[in-house]
C-alpha positions in Angstrom: 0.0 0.0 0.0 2.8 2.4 0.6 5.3 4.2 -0.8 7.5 3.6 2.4 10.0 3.2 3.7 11.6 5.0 0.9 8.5 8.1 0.4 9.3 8.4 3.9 12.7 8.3 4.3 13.1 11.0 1.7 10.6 13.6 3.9 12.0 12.7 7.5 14.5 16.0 6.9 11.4 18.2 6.2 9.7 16.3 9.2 12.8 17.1 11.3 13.1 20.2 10.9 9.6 21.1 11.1 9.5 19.2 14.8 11.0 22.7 16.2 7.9 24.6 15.3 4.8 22.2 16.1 3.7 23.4 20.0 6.7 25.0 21.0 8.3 21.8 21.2 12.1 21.3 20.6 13.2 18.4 18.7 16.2 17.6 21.2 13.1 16.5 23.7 11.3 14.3 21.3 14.1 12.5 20.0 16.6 11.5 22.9 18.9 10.9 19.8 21.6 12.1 22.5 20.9 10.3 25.4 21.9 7.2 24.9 21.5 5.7 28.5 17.2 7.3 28.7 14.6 4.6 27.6 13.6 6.1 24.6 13.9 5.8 21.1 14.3 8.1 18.1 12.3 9.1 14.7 15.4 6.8 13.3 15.1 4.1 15.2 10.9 4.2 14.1 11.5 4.2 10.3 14.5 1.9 10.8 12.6 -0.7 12.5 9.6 -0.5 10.1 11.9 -0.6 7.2 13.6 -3.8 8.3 10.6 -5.6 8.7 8.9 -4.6 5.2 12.1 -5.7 3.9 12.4 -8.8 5.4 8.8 -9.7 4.5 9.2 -8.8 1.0 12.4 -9.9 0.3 12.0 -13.3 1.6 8.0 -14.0 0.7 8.5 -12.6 -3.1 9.0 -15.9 -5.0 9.8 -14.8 -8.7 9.4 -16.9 -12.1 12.5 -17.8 -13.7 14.8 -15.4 -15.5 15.3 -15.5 -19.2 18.5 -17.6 -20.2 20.3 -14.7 -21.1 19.5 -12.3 -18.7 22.0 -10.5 -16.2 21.9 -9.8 -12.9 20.8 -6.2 -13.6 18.3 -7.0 -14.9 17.4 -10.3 -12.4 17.8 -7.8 -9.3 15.7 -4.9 -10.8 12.9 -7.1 -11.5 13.4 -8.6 -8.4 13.2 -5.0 -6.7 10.3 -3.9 -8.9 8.0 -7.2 -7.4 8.9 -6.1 -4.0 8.0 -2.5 -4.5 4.6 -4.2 -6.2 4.4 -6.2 -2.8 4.5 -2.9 -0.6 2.3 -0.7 -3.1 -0.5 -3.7 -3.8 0.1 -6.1 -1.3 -4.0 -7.8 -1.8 -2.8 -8.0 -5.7 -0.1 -10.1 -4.7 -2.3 -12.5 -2.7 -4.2 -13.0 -6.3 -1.4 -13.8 -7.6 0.1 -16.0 -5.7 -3.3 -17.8 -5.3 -3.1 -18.5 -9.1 -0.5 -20.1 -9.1 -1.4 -22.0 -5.8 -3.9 -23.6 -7.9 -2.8 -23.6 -11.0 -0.2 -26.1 -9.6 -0.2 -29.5 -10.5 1.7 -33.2 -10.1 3.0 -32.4 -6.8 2.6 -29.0 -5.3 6.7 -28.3 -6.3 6.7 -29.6 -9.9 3.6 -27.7 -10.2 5.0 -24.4 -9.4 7.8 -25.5 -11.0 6.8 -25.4 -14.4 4.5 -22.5 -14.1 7.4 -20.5 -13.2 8.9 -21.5 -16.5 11.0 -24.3 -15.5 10.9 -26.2 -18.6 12.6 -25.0 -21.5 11.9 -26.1 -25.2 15.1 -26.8 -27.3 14.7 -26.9 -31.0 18.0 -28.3 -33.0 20.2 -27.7 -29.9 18.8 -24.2 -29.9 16.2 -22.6 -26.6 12.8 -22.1 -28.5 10.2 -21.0 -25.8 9.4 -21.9 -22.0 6.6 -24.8 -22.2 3.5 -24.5 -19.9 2.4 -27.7 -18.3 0.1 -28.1 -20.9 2.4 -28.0 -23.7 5.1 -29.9 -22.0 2.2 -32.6 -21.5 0.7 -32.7 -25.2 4.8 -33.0 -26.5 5.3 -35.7 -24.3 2.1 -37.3 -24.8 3.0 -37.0 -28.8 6.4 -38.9 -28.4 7.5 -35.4 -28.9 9.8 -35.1 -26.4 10.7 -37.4 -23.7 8.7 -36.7 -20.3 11.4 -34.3 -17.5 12.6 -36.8 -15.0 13.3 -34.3 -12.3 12.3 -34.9 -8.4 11.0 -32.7 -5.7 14.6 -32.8 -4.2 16.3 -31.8 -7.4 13.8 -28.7 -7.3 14.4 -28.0 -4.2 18.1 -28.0 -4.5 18.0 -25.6 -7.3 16.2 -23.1 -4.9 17.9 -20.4 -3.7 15.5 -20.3 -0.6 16.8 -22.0 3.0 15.0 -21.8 6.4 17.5 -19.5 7.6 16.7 -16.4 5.4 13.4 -17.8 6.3 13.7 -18.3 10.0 15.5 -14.6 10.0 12.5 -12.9 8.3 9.6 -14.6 10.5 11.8 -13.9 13.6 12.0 -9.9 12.8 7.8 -9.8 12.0 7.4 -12.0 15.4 9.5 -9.5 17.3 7.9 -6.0 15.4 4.4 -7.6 16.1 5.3 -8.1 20.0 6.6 -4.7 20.1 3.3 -3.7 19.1 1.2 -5.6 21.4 3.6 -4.7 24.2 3.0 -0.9 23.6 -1.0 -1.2 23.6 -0.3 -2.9 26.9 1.7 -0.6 28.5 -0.6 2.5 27.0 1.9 3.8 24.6 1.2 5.3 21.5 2.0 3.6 18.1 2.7 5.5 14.8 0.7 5.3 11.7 3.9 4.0 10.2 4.0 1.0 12.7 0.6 0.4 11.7 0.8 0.4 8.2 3.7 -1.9 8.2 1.6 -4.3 10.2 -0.8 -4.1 7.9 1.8 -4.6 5.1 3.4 -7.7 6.8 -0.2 -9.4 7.5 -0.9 -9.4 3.9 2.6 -10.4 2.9 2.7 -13.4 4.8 -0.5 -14.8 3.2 1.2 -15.3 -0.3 4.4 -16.6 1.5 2.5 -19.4 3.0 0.8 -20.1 -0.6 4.4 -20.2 -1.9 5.9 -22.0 0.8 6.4 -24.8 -1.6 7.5 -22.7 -4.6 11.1 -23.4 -5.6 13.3 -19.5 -4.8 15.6 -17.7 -7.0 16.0 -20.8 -9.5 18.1 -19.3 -11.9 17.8 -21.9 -15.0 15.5 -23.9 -16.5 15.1 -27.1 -17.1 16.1 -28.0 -20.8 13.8 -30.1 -23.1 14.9 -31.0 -26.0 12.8 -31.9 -29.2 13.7 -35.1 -30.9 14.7 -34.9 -34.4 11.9 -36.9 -35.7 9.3 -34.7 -34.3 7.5 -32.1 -36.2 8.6 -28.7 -35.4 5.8 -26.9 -33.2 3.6 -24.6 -34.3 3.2 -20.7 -31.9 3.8 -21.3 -28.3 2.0 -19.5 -25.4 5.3 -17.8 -24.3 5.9 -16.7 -28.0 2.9 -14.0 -28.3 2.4 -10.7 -26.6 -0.7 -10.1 -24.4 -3.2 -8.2 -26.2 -2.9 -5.4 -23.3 0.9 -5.3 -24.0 0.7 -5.3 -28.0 -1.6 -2.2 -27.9 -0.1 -0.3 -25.1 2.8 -1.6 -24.0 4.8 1.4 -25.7 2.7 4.2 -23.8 3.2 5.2 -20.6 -0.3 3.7 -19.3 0.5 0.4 -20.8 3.7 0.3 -18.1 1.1 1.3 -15.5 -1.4 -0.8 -16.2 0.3 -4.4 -17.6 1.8 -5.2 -14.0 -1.6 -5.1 -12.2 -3.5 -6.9 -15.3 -1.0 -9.4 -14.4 -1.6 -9.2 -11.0 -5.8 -9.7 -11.9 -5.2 -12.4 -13.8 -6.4 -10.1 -16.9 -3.4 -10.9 -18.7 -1.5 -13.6 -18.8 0.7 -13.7 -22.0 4.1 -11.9 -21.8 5.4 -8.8 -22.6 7.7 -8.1 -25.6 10.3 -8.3 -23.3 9.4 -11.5 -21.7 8.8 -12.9 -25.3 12.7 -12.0 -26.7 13.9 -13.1 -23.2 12.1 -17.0 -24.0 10.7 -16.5 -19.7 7.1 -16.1 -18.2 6.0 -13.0 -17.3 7.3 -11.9 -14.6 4.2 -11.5 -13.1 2.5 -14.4 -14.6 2.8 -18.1 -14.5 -0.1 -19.1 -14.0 -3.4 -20.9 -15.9 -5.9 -19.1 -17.2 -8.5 -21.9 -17.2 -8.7 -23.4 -13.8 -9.3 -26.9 -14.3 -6.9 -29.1 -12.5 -8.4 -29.2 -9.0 -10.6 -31.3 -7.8 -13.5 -30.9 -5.2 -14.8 -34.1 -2.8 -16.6 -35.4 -5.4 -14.0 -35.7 -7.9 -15.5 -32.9 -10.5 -13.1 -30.2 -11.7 -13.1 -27.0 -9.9 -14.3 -25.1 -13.1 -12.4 -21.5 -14.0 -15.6 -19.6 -12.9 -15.8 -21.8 -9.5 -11.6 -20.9 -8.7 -12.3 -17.5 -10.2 -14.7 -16.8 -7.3 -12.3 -17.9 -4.6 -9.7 -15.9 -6.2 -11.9 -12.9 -6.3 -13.1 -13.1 -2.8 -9.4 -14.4 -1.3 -8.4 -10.9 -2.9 -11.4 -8.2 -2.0 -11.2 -10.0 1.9 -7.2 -9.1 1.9 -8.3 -5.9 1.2 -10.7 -5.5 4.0 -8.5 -7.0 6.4 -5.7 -4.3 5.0 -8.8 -1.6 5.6 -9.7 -2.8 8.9 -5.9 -3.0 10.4 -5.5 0.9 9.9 -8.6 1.2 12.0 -6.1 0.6 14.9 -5.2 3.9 14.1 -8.9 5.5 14.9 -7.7 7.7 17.5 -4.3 8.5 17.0 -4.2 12.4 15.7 -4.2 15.5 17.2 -6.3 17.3 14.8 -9.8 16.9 13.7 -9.8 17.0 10.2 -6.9 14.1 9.8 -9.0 12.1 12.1 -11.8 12.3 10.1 -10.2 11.8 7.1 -8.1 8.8 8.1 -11.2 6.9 9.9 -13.2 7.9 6.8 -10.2 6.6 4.4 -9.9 3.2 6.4 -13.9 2.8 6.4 -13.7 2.9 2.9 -11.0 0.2 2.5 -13.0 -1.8 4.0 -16.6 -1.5 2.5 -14.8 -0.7 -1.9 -14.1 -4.4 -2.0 -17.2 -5.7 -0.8 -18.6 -3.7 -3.5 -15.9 -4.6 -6.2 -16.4 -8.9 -4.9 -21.0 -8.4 -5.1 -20.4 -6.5 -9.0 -18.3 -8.8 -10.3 -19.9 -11.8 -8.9 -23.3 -10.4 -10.3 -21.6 -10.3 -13.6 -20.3 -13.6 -13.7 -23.7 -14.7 -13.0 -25.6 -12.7 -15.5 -22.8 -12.1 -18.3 -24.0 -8.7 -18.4 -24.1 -5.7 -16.0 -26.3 -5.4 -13.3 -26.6 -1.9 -13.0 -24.6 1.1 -14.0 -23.2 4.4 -12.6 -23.2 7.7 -14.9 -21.9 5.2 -17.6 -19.3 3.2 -15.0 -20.0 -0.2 -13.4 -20.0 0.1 -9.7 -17.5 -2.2 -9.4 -15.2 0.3 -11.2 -16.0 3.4 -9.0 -15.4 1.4 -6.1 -11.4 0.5 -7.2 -11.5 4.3 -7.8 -12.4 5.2 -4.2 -10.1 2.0 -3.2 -7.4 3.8 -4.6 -7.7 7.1 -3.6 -7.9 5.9 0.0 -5.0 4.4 -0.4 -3.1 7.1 -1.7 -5.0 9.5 1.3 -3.8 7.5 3.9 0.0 7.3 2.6 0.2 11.2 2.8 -2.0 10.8 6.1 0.7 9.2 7.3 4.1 11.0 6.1 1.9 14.3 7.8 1.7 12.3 11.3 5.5 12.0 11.4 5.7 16.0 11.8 3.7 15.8 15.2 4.5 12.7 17.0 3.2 12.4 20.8 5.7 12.4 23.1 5.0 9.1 24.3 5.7 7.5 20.7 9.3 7.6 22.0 9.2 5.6 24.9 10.6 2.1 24.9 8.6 -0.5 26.4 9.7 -1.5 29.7 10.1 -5.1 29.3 11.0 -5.8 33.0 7.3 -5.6 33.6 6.4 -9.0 31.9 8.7 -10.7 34.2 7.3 -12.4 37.5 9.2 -10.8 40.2 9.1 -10.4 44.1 
């Protein structure tokens, strides 16, 4: 949802030096920056702590598709970068997505994910063609095309780059923010609407790190496939062909805005030009656009409309949940009017999705639109207000770091929680 740590790191100096004129209060007293030996902490130490555990949550949950073959690491680690900023700015997206591929997973949970993420690469006369969905890796080999990848879960496994100590380090630091937290509400000390809003961040995050606990990390090559020399040479693959989105806007500045959170949706899910010349899935994608290879108790396929609803709802309840953290924030401003606005802002979090989940679902019912707004399908005015109180309560809360309480600088005395005489 936010811009932070790095919107706010770039306006603490304005916040700073503004500290000097907000109720005749010097900044010396709020930030015991130079008492080392009082039991306080400083505006550093906030956004520092906040920081850490965004980036720990991001860095570690963010599972990303496989590079292209030719790819540096440039370009690895800026896409890398560019998913975790996606993580912080649409955290509920990234729940979607990650529940995509959660069911478009099949085999075993890890050769499922595994080839979604584009681990099976098509060779053509000792030369890399395309990355093969499942689908197309199945048909080839059910052809005599190619012969079927003999690769086990422990193979996967040791091509991932993930370990339960980057793990272990990550859930430790959003165990020990979170208790932090609580321990202040105990003791009656006031949190910041940056510690809230990281919460909130971290909540979400963790939701698409458990989806993806069994998603192979950081693989770095495929696994190669090659045709045999008496098959016939395939005809357009699914990673060969732009996304319509991308082929008619991909060159405009909207089409950069927009692609990543089509991908997101599930809207589009053919690559980019890039993606295409770099022979990868997109780097949001990898995922089915059908549906169809669960099964319910009865042994029917989940159908794409059935999945499509779970995903829907999965996504439009991550963002209440986002809404409804922030309300922890209800009374936490010293003016009226960003009181208002930020209980108003955190309402509405809240109720757009429930509005976005009932339009669509009445649409996939009816094929057609229930009702409409001045031309606009309720649906899309409510992801208009979503967003704008989104963007409301970032500035909402760069503002609150220019008047902090006073007791937002007090440690928690930890000696209390410990039975003695």
């Amino acid at each position: 949802m936010t811009l932070l740590p790095s919107a706010v790191l770039l306006c603490v100096p304005f916040v700073y030096a503004s500290l000097s004129s907000l109720n005749n209060t010097s900044p010396h007293i709020l930030d015991a920056s130079n008492c080392p030996s009082c039991n306080t902490r400083s505006l550093w130490d906030i956004l520092l702590s906040c920081g850490l555990t965004l980036f720990a949550c991001t860095w570690t949950a963010v599972h990303p598709n496989i590079p292209g073959m030719d790819e540096g690491k440039i370009a690895i680690t800026s896409r890398r970068l560019f998913i975790m900023a996606m993580a912080l700015i649409a955290p509920e997206l990234m729940i979607t997505w990650a529940t995509r591929q959660f069911f478009s997973a099949r085999w075993t949970i890890t050769h499922g994910f595994f080839a979604w993420m584009g681990g099976f690469m098509l060779y053509v006369d000792g030369m890399p063609r395309a990355t093969l969905t499942p689908d197309e890796l199945l048909e080839f080999v059910r052809r005599g095309s190619v012969d079927m990848p003999v690769i086990t879960e422990a193979e996967m496994e040791d091509r991932s780059k993930g370990d339960g100590l980057s793990k272990g380090i990550a859930i430790l630091q959003l165990v020990w923010f979170v208790a932090q937290l609580v321990a202040r509400y105990i003791q009656n000390l006031p949190i910041t609407l940056l510690e809230i809003d990281t919460l909130a961040v971290a909540a979400l995050t963790c939701i698409p790190y458990a989806l993806w606990w069994k998603k192979p990390k950081d693989v770095g090559r495929p696994y190669i496939v090659h045709l045999k020399a008496t098959a016939a040479p395939p005809g357009q693959l699914r990673y060969e062909k732009f996304s319509h989105i991308s082929r008619s806007y991909y060159r405009r500045i909207r089409g950069h805005i927009i692609y990543p959170f089509v991908c997101l949706m599930g809207i589009a899910v053919d690559p980019s030009p890039r993606a295409a010349r770099s022979r990868r899935v997109p780097s949001l994608g990898g995922y089915d656009r059908g549906f169809v290879f669960k099964f319910d108790h009865n042994g029917g396929p989940l159908t794409r409309y059935r999945v499509g609803k779970i995903v829907l709802l999965i996504g439009c309840f991550s963002g209440m949940v986002f809404g409804g953290i922030h309300c922890l924030g209800w009374n936490h401003f010293s003016t009226a009017m960003q009181s208002t606005l930020w209980r108003t802002t955190s309402l509405l979090v809240i109720c757009a999705p429930v509005v976005i989940s009932l339009d669509t679902l009445s649409f996939m019912h009816r094929r057609r639109p229930l009702m409409m707004i001045f031309g606009f399908l309720p649906g899309h005015i409510a992801a208009l207000i979503y967003i704008t109180a989104r963007i409301t309560l970032i500035v909402l809360i760069i503002l609150s770091l220019q008047s902090l309480p006073t007791g937002v600088y007090d440690t928690v005395a930890w000696t209390r929680f410990i039975p003695h005489l």
